[in-house]
N, CA, C and O atoms as a Tinker XYZ file with bonds, in Angstrom:
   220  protein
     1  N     58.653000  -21.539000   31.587000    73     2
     2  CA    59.228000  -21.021000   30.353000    64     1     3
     3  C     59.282000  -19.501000   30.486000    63     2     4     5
     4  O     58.302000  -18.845000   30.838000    81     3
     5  N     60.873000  -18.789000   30.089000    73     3     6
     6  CA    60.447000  -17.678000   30.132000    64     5     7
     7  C     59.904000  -16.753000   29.145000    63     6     8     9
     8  O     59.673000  -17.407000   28.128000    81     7
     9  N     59.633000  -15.672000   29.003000    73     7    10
    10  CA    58.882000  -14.342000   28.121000    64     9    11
    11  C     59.600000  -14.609000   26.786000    63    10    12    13
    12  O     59.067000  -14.516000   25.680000    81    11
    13  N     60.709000  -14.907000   26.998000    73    11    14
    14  CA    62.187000  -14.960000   25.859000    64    13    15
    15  C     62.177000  -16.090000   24.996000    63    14    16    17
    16  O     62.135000  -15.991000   23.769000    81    15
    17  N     62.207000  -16.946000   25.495000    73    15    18
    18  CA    61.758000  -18.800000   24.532000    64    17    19
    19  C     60.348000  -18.837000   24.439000    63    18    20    21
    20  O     59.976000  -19.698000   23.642000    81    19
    21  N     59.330000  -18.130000   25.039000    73    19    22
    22  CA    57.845000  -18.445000   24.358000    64    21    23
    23  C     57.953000  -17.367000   23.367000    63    22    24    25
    24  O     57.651000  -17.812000   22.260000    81    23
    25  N     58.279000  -16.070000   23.329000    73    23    26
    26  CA    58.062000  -15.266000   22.174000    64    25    27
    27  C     59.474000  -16.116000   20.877000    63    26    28    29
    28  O     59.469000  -16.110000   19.646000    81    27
    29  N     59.853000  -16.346000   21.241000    73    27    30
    30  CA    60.711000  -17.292000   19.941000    64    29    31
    31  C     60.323000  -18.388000   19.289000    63    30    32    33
    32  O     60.625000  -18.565000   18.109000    81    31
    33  N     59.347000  -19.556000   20.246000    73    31    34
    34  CA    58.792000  -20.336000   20.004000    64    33    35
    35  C     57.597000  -19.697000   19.028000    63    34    36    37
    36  O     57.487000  -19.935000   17.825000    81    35
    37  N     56.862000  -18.964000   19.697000    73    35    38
    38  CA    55.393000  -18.797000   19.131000    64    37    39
    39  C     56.042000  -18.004000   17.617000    63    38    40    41
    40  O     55.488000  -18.211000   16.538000    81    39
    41  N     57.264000  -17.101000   17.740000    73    39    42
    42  CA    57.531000  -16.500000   16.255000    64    41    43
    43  C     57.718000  -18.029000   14.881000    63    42    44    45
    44  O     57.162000  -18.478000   13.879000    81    43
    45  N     58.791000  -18.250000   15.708000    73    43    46
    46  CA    59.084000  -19.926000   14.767000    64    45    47
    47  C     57.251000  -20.547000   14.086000    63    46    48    49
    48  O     56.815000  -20.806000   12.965000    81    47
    49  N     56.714000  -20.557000   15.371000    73    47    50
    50  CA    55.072000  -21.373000   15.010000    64    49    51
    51  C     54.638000  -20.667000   13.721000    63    50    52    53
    52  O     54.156000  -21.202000   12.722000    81    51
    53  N     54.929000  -19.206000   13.950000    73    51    54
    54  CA    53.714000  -18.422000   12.817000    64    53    55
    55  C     54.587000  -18.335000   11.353000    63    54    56    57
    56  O     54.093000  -18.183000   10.236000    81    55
    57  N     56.306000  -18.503000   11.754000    73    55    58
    58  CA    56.939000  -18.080000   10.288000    64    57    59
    59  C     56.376000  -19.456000    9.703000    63    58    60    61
    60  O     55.532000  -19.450000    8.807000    81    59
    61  N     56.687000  -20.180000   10.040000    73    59    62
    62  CA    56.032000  -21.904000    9.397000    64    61    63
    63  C     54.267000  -21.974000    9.208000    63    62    64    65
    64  O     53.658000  -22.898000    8.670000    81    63
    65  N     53.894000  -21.204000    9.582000    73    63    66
    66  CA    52.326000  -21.015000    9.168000    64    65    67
    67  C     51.507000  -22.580000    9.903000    63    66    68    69
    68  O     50.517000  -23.214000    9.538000    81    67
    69  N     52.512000  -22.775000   11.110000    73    67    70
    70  CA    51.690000  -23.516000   11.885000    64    69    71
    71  C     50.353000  -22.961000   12.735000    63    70    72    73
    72  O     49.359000  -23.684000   12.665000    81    71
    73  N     50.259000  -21.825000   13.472000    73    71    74
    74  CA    49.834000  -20.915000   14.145000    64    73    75
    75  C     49.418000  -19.700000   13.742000    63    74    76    77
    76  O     50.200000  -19.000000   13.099000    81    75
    77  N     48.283000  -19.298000   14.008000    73    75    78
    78  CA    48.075000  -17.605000   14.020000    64    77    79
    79  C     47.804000  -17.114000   15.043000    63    78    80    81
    80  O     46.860000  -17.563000   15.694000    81    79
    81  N     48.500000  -16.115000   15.462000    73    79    82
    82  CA    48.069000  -15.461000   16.969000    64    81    83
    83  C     48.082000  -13.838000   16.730000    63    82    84    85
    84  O     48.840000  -13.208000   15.992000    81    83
    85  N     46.841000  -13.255000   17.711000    73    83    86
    86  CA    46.749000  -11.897000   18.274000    64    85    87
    87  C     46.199000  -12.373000   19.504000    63    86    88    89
    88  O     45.253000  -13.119000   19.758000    81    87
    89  N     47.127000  -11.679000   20.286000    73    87    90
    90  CA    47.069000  -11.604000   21.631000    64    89    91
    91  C     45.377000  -11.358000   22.210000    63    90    92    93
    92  O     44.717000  -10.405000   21.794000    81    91
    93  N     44.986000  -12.061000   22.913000    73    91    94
    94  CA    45.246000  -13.471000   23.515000    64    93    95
    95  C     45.147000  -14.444000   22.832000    63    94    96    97
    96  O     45.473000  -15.440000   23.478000    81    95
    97  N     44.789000  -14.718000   21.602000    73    95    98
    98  CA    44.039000  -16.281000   21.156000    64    97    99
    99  C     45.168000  -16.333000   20.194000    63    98   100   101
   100  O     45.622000  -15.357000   19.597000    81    99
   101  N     45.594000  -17.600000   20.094000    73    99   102
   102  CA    46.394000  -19.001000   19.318000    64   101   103
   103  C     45.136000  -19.328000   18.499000    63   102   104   105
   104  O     44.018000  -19.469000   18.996000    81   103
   105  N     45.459000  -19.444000   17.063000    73   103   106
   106  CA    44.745000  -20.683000   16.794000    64   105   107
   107  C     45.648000  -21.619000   15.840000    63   106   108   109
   108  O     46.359000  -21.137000   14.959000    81   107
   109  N     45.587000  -22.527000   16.009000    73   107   110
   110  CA    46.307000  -24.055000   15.487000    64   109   111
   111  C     45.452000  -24.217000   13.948000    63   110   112   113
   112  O     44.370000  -24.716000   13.643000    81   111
   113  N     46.382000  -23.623000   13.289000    73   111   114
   114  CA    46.010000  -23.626000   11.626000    64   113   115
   115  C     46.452000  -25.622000   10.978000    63   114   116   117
   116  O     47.491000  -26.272000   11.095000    81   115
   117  N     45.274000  -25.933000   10.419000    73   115   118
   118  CA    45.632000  -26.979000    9.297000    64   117   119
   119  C     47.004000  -26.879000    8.533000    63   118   120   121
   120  O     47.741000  -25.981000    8.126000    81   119
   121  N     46.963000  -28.811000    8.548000    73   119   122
   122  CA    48.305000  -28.817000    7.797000    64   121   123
   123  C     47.858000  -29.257000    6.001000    63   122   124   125
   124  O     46.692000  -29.178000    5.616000    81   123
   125  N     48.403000  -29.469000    5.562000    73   123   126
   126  CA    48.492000  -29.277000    4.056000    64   125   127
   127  C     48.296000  -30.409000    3.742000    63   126   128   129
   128  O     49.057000  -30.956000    4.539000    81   127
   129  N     47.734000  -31.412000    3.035000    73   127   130
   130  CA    47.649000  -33.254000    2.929000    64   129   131
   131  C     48.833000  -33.090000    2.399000    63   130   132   133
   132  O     48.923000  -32.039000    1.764000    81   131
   133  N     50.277000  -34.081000    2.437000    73   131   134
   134  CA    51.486000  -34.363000    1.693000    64   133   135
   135  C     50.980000  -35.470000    0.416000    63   134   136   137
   136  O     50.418000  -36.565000    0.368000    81   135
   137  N     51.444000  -34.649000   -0.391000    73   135   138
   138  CA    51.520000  -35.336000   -1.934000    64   137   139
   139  C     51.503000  -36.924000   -1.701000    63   138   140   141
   140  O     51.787000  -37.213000   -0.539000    81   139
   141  N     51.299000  -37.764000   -2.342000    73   139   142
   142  CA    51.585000  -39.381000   -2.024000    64   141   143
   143  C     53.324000  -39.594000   -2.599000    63   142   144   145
   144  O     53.948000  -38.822000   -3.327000    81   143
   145  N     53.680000  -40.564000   -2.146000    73   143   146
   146  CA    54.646000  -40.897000   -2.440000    64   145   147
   147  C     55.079000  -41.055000   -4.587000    63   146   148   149
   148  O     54.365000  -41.701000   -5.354000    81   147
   149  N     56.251000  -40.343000   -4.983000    73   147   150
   150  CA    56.300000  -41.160000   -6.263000    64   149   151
   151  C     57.483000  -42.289000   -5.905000    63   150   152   153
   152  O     58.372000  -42.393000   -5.061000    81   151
   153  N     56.916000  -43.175000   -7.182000    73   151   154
   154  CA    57.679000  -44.415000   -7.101000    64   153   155
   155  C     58.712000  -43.981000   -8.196000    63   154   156   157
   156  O     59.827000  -44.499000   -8.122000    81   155
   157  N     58.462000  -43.080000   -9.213000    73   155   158
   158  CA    59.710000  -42.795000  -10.317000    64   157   159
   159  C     59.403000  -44.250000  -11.152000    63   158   160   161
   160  O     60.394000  -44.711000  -11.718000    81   159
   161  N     58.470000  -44.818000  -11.253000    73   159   162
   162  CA    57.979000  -45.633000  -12.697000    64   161   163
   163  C     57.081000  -45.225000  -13.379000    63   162   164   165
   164  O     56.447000  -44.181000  -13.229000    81   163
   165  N     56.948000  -46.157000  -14.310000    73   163   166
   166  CA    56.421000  -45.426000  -15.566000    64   165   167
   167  C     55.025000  -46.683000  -15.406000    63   166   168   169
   168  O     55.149000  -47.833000  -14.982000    81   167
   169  N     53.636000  -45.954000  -15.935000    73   167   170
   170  CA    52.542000  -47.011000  -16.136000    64   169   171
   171  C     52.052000  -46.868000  -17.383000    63   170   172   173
   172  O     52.118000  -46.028000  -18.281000    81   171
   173  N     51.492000  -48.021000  -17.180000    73   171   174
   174  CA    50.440000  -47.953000  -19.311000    64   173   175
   175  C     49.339000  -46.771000  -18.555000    63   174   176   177
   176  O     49.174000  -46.660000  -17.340000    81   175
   177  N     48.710000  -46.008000  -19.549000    73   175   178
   178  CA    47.499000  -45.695000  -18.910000    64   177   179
   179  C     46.159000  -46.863000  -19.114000    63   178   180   181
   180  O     45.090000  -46.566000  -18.582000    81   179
   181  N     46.258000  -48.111000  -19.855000    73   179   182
   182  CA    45.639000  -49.155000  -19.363000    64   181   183
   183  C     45.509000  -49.623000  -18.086000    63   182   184   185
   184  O     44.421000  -49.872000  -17.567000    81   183
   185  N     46.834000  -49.787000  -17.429000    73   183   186
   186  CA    47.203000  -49.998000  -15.983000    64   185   187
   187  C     46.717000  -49.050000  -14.603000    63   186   188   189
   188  O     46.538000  -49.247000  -13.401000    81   187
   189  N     46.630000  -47.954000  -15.530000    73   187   190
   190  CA    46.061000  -46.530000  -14.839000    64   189   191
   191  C     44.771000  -46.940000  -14.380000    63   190   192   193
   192  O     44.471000  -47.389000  -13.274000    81   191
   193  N     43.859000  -46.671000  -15.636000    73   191   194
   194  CA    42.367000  -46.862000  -15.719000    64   193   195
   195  C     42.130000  -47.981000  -15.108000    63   194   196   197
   196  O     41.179000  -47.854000  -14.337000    81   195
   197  N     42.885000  -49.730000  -15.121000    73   195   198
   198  CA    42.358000  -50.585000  -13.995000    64   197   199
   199  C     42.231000  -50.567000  -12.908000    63   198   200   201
   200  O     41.408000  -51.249000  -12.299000    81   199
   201  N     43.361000  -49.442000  -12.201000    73   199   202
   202  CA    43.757000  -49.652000  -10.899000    64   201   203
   203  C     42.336000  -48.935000  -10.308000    63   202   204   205
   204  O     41.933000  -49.210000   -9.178000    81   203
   205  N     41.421000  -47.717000  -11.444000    73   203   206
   206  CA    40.571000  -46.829000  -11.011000    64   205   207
   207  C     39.152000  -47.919000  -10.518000    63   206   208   209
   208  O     38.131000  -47.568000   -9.928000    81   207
   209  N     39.481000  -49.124000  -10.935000    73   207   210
   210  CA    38.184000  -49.933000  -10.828000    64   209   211
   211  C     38.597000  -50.891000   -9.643000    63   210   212   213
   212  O     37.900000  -51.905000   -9.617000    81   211
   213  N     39.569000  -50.821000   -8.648000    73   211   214
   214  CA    40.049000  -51.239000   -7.856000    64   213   215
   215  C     39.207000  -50.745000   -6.494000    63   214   216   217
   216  O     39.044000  -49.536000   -6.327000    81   215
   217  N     38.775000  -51.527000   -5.704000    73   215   218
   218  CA    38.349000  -50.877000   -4.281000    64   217   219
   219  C     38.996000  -51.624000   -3.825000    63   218   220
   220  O     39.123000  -51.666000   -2.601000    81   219
């Protein structure tokens, strides 16, 4: 790889806040947990509170 696509690569890494680097050390930053899915329905909060007694 040359000087030219790793300094583009590693810029891309840090604008996305995948990466933090000062020369020499990388470090590989955490990703964010993604929200759960919505389904776009509606619940009782009866239905709510059962599901909480659910294992």
């Amino acid at each position: 790889m040359d000087q030219h696509v790793l300094n583009k690569a590693r810029s891309g890494l840090i604008k996305n806040s995948l990466i933090a680097w000062q020369k020499p050390v990388y470090q590989v930053l955490s990703l964010e947990p993604q929200a759960p899915d919505r389904t776009g329905s509606f619940m009782s909060l009866g239905d709510i509170l059962a599901m909480g007694g659910e294992k």
